[in-house]
mmCIF file of the N, C-alpha and C atoms, coordinates in Angstrom:
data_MODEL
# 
_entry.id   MODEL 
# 
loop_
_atom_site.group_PDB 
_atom_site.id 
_atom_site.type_symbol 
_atom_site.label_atom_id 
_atom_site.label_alt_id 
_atom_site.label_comp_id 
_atom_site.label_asym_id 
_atom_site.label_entity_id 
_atom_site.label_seq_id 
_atom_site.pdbx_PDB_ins_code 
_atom_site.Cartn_x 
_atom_site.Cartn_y 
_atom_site.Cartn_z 
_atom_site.occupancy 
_atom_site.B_iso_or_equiv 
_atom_site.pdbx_formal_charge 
_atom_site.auth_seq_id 
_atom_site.auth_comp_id 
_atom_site.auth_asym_id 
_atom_site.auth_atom_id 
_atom_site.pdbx_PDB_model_num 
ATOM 1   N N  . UNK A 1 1  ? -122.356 -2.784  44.630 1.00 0.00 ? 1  UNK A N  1 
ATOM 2   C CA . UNK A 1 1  ? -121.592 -3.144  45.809 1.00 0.00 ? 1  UNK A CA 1 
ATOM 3   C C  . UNK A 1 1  ? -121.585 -1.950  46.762 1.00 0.00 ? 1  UNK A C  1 
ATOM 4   N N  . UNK A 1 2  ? -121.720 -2.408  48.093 1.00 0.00 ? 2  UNK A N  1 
ATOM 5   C CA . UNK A 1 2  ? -121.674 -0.894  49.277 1.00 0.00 ? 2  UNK A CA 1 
ATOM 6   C C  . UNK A 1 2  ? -120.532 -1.429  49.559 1.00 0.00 ? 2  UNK A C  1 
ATOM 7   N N  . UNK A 1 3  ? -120.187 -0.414  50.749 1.00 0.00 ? 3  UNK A N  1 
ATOM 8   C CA . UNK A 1 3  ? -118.901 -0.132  51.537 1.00 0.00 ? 3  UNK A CA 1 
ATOM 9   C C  . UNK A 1 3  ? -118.933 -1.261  52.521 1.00 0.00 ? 3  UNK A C  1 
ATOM 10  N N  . UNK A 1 4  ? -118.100 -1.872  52.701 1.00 0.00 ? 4  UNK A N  1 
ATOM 11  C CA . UNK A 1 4  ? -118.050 -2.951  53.672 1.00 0.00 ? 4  UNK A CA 1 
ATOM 12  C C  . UNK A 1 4  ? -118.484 -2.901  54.620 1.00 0.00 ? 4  UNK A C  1 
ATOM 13  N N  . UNK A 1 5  ? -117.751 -1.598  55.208 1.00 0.00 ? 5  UNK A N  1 
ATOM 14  C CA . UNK A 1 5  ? -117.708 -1.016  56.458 1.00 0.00 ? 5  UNK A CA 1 
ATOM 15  C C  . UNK A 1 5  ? -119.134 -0.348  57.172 1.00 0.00 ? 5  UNK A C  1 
ATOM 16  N N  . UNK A 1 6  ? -119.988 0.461   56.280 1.00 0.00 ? 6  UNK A N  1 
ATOM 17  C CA . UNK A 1 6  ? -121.450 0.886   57.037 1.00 0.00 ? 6  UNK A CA 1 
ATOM 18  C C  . UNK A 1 6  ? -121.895 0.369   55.816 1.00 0.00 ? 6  UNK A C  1 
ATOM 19  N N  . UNK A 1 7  ? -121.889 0.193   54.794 1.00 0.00 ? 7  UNK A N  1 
ATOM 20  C CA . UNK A 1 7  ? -123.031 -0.579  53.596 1.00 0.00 ? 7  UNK A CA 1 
ATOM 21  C C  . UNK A 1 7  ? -123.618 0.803   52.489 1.00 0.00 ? 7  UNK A C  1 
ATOM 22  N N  . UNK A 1 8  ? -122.736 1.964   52.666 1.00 0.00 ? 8  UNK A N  1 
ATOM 23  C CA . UNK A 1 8  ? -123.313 2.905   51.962 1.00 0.00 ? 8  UNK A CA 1 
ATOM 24  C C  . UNK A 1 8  ? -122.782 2.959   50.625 1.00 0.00 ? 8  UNK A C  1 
ATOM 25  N N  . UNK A 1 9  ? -123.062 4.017   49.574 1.00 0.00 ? 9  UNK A N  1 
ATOM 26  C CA . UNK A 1 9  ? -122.984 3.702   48.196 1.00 0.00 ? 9  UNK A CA 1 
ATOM 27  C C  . UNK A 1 9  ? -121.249 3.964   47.983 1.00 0.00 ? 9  UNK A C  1 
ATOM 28  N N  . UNK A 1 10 ? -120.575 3.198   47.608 1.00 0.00 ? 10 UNK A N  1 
ATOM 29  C CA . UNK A 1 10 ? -118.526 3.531   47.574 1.00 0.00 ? 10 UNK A CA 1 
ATOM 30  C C  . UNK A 1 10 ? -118.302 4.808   46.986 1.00 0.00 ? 10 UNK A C  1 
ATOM 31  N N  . UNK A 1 11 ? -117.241 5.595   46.837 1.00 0.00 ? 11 UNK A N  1 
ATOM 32  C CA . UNK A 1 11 ? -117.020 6.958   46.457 1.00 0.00 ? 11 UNK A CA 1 
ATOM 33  C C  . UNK A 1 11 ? -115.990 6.439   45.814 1.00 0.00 ? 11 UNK A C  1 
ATOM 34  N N  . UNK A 1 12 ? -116.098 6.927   44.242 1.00 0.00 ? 12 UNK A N  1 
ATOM 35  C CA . UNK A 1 12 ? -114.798 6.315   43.111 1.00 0.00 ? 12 UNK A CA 1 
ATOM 36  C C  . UNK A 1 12 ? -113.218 6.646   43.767 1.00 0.00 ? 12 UNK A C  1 
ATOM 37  N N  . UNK A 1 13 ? -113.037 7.413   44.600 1.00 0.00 ? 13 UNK A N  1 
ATOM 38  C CA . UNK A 1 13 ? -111.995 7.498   44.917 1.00 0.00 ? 13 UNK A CA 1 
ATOM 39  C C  . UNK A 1 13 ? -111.567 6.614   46.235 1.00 0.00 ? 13 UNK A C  1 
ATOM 40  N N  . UNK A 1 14 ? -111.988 6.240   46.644 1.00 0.00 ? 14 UNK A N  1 
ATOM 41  C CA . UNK A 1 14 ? -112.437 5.248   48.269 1.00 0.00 ? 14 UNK A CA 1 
ATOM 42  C C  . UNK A 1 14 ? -112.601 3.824   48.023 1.00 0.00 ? 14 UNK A C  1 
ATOM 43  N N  . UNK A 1 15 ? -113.252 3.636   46.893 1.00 0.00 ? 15 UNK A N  1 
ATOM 44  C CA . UNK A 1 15 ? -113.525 1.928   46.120 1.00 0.00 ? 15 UNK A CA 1 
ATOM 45  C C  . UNK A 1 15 ? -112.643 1.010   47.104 1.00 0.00 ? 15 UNK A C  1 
ATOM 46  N N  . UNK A 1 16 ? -113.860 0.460   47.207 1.00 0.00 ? 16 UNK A N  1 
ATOM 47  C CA . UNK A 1 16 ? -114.668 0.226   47.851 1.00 0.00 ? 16 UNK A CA 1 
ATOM 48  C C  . UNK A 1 16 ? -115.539 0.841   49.322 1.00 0.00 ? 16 UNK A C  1 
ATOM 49  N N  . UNK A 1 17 ? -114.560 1.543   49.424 1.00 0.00 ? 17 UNK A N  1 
ATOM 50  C CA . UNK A 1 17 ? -115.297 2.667   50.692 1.00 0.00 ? 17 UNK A CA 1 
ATOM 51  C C  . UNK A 1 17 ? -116.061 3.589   49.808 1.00 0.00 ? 17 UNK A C  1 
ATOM 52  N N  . UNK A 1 18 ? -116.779 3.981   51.182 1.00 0.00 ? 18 UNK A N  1 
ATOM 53  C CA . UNK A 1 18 ? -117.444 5.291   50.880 1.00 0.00 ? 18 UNK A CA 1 
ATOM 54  C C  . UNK A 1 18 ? -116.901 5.914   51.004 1.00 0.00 ? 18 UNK A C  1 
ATOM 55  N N  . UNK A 1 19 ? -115.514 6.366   52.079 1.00 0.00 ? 19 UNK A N  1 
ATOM 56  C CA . UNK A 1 19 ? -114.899 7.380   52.341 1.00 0.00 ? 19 UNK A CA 1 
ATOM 57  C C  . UNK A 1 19 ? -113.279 7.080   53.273 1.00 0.00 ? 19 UNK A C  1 
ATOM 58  N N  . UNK A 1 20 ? -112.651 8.069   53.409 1.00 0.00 ? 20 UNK A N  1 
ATOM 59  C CA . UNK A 1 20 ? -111.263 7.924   53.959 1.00 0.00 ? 20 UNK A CA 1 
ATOM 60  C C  . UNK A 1 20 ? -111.814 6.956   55.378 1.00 0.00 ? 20 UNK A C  1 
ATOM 61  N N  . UNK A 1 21 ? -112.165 7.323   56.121 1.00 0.00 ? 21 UNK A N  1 
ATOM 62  C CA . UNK A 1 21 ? -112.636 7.111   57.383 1.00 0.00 ? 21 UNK A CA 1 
ATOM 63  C C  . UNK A 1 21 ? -113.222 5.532   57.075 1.00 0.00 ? 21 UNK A C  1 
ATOM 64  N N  . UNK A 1 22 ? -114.069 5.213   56.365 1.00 0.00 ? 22 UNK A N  1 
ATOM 65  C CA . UNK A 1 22 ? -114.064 3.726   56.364 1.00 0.00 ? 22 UNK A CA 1 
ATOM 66  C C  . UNK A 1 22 ? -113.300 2.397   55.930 1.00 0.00 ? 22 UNK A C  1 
ATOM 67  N N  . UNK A 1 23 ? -112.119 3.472   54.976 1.00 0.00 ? 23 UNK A N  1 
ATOM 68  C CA . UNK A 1 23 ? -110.919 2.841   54.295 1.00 0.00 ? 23 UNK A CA 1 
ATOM 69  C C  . UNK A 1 23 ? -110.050 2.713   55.599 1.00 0.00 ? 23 UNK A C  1 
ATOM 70  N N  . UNK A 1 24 ? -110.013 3.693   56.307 1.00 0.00 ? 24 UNK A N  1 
ATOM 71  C CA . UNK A 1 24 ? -108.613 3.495   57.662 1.00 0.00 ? 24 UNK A CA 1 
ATOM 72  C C  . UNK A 1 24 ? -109.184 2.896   58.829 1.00 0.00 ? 24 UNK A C  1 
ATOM 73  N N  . UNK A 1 25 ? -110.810 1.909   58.863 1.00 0.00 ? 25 UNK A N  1 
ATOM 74  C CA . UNK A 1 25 ? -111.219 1.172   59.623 1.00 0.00 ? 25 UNK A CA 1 
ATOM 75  C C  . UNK A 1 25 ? -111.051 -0.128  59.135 1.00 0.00 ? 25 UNK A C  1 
ATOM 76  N N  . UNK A 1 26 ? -110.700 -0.266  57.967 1.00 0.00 ? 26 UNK A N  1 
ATOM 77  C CA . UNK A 1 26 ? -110.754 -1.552  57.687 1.00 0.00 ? 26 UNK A CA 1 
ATOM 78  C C  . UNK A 1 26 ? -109.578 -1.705  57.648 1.00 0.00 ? 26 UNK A C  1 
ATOM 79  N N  . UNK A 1 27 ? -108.095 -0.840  57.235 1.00 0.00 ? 27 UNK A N  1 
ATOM 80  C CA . UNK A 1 27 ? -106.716 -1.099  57.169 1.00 0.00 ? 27 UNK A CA 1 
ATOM 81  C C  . UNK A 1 27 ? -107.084 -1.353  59.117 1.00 0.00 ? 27 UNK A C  1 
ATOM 82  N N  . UNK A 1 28 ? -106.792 -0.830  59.846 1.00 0.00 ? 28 UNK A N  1 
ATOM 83  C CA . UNK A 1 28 ? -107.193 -0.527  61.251 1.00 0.00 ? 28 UNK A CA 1 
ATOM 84  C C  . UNK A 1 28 ? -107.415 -2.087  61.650 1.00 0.00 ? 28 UNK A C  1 
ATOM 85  N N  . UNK A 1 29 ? -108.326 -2.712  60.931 1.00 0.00 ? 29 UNK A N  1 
ATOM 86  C CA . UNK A 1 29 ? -108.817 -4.397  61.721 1.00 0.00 ? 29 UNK A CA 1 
ATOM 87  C C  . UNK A 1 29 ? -107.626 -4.844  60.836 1.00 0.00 ? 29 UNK A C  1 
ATOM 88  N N  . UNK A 1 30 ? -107.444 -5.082  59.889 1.00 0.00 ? 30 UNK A N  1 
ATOM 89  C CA . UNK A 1 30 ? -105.966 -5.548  58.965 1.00 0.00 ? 30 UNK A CA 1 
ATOM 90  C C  . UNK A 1 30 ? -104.958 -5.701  60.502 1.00 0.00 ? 30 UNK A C  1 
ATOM 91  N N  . UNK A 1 31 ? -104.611 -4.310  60.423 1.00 0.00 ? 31 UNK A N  1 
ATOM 92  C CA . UNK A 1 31 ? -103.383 -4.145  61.516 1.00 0.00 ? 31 UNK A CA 1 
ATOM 93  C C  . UNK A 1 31 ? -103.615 -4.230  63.085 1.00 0.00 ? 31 UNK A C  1 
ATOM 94  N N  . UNK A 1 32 ? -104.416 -4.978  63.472 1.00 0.00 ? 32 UNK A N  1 
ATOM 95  C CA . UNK A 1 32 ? -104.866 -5.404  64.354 1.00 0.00 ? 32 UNK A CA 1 
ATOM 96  C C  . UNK A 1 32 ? -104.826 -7.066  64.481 1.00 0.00 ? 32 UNK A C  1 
ATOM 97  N N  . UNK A 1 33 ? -105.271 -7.414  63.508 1.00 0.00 ? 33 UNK A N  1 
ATOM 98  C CA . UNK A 1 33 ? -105.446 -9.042  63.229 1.00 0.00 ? 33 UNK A CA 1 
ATOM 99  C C  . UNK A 1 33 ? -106.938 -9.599  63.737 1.00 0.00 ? 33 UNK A C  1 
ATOM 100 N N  . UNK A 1 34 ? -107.676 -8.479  63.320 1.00 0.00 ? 34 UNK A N  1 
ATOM 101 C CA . UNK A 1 34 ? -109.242 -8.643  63.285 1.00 0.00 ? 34 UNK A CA 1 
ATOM 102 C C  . UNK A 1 34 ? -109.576 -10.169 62.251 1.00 0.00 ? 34 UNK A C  1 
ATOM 103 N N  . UNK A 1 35 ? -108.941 -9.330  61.122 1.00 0.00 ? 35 UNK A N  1 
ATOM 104 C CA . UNK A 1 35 ? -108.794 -9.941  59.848 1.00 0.00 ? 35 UNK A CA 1 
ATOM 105 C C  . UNK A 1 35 ? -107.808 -10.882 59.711 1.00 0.00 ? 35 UNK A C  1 
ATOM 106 N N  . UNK A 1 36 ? -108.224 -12.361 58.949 1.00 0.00 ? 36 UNK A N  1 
ATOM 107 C CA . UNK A 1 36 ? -106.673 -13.272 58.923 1.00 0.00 ? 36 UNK A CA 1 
ATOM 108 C C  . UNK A 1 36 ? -107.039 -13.794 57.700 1.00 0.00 ? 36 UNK A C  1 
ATOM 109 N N  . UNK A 1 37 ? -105.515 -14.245 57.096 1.00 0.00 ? 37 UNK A N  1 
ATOM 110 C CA . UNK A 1 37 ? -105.838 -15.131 56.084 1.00 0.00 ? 37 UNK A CA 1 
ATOM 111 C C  . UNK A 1 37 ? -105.594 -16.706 56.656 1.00 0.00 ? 37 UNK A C  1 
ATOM 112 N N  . UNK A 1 38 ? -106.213 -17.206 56.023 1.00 0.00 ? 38 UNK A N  1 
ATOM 113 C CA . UNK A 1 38 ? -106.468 -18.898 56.777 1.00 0.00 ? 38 UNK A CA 1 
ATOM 114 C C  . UNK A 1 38 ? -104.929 -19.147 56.031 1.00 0.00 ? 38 UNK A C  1 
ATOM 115 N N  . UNK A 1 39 ? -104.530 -19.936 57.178 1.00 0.00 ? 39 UNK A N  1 
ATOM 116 C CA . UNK A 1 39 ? -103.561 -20.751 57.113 1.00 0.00 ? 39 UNK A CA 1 
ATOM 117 C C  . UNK A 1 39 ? -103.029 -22.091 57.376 1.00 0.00 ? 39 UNK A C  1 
ATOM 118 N N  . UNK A 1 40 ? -102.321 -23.088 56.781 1.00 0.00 ? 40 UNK A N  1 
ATOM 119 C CA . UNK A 1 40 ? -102.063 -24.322 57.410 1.00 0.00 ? 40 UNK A CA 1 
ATOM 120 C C  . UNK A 1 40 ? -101.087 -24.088 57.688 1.00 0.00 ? 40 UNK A C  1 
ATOM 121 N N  . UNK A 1 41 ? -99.952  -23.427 58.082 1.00 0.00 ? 41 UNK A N  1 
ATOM 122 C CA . UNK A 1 41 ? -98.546  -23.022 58.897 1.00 0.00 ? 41 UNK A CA 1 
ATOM 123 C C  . UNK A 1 41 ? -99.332  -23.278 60.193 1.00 0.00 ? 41 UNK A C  1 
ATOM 124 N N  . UNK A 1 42 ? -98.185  -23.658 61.147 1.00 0.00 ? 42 UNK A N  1 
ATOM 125 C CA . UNK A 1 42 ? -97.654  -23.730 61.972 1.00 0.00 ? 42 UNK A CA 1 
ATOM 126 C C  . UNK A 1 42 ? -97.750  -22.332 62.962 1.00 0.00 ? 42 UNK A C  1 
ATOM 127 N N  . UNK A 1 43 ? -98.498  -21.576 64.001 1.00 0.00 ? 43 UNK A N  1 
ATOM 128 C CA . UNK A 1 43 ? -98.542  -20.477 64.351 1.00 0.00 ? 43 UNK A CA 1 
ATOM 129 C C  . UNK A 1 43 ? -97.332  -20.610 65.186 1.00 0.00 ? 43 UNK A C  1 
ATOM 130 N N  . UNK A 1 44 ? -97.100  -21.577 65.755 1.00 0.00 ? 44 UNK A N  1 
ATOM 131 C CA . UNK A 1 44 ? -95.435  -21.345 66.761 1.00 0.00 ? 44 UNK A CA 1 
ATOM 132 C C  . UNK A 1 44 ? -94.348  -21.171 65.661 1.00 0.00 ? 44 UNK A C  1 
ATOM 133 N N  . UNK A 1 45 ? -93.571  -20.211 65.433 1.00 0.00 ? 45 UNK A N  1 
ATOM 134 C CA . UNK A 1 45 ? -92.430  -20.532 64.995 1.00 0.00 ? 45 UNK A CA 1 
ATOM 135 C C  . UNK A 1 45 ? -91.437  -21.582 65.420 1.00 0.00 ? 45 UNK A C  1 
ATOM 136 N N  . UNK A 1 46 ? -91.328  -21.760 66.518 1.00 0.00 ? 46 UNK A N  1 
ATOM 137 C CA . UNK A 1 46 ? -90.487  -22.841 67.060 1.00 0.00 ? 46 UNK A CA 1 
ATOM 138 C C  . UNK A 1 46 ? -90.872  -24.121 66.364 1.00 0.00 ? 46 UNK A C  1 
ATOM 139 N N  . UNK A 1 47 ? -92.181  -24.237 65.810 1.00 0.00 ? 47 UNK A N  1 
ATOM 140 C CA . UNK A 1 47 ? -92.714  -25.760 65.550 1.00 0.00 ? 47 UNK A CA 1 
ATOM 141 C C  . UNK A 1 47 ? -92.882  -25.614 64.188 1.00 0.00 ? 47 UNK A C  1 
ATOM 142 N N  . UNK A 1 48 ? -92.849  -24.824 63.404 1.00 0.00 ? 48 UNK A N  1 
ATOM 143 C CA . UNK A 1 48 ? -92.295  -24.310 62.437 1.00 0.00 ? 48 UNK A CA 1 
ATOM 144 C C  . UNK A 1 48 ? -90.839  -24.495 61.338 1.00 0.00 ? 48 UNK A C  1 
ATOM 145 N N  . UNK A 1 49 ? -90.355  -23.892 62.273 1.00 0.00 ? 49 UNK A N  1 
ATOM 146 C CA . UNK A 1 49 ? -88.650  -24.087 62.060 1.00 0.00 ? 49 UNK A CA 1 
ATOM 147 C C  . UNK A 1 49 ? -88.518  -25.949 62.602 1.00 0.00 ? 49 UNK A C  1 
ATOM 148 N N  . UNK A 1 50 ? -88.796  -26.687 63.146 1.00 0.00 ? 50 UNK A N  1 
ATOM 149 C CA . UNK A 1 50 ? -88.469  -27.977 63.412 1.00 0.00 ? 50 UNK A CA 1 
ATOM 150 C C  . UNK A 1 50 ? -89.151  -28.745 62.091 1.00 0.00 ? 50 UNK A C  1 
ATOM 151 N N  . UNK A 1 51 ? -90.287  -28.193 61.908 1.00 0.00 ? 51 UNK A N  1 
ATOM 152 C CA . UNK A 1 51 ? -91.161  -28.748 60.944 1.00 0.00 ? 51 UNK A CA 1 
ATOM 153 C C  . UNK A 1 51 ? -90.587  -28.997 59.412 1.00 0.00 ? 51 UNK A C  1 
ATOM 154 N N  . UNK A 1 52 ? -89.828  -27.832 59.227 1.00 0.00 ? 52 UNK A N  1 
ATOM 155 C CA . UNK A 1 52 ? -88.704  -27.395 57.668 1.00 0.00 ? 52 UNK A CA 1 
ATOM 156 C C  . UNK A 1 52 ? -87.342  -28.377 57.977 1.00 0.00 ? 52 UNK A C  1 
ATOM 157 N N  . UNK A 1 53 ? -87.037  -28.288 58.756 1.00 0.00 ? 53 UNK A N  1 
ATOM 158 C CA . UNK A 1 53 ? -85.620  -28.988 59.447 1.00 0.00 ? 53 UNK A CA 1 
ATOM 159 C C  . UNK A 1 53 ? -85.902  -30.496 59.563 1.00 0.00 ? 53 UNK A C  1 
ATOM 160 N N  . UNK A 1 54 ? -87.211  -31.205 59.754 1.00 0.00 ? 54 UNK A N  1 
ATOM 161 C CA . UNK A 1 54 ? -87.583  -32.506 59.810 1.00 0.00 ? 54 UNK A CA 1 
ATOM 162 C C  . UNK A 1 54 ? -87.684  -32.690 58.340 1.00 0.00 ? 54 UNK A C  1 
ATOM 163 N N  . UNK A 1 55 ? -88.618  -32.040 57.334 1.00 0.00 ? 55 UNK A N  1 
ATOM 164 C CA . UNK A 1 55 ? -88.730  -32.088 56.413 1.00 0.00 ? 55 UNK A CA 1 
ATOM 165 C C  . UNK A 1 55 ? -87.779  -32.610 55.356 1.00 0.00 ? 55 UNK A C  1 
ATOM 166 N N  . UNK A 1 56 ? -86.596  -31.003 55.293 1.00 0.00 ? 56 UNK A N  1 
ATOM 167 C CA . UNK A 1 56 ? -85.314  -31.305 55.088 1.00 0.00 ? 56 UNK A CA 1 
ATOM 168 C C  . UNK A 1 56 ? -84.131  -32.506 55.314 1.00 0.00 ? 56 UNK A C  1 
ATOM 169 N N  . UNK A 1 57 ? -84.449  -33.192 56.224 1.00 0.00 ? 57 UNK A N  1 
ATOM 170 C CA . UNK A 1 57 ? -83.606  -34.081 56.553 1.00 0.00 ? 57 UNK A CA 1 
ATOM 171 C C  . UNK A 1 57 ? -83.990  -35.622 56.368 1.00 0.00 ? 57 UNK A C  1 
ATOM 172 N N  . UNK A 1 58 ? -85.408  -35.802 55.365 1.00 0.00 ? 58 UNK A N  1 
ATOM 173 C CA . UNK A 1 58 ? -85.501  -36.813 54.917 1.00 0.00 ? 58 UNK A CA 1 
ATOM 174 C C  . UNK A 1 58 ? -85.294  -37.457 53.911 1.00 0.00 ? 58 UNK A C  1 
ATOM 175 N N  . UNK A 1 59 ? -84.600  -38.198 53.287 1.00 0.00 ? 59 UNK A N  1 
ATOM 176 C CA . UNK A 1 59 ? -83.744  -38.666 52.278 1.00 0.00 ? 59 UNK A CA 1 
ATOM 177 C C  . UNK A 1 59 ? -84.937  -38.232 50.978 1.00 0.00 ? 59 UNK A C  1 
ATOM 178 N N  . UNK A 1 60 ? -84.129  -38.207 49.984 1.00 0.00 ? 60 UNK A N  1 
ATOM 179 C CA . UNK A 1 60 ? -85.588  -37.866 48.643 1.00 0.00 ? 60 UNK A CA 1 
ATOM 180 C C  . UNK A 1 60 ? -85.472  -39.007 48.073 1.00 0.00 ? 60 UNK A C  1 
# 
């Protein structure tokens, strides 16, 4: 396996990076929202919160 980030050989301490610098590019797109995890939520909170509250209020 290479480094995600340039494809070079990982450094046991970096694993999966090669190095600090390609580890704090990939946290970097993380905290950016380069990167997402797929979701079926609701991205409005507003439609969200109605969505739990409709939910909630149907007899079981």
């Amino acid at each position: 396996m290479s480094c995600p980030i340039c494809e070079k050989a990982p450094d046991p301490i970096y694993r999966p990076f090669c190095s600090k610098r390609c580890a704090d590019l990939d946290l970097g797109k993380w905290l950016k929202g380069d990167y997402a995890v797929p979701s079926e939520e609701p991205e409005d909170v507003e439609e969200a919160f109605e969505q739990v509250i409709h939910q909630s209020s149907k007899p079981h």
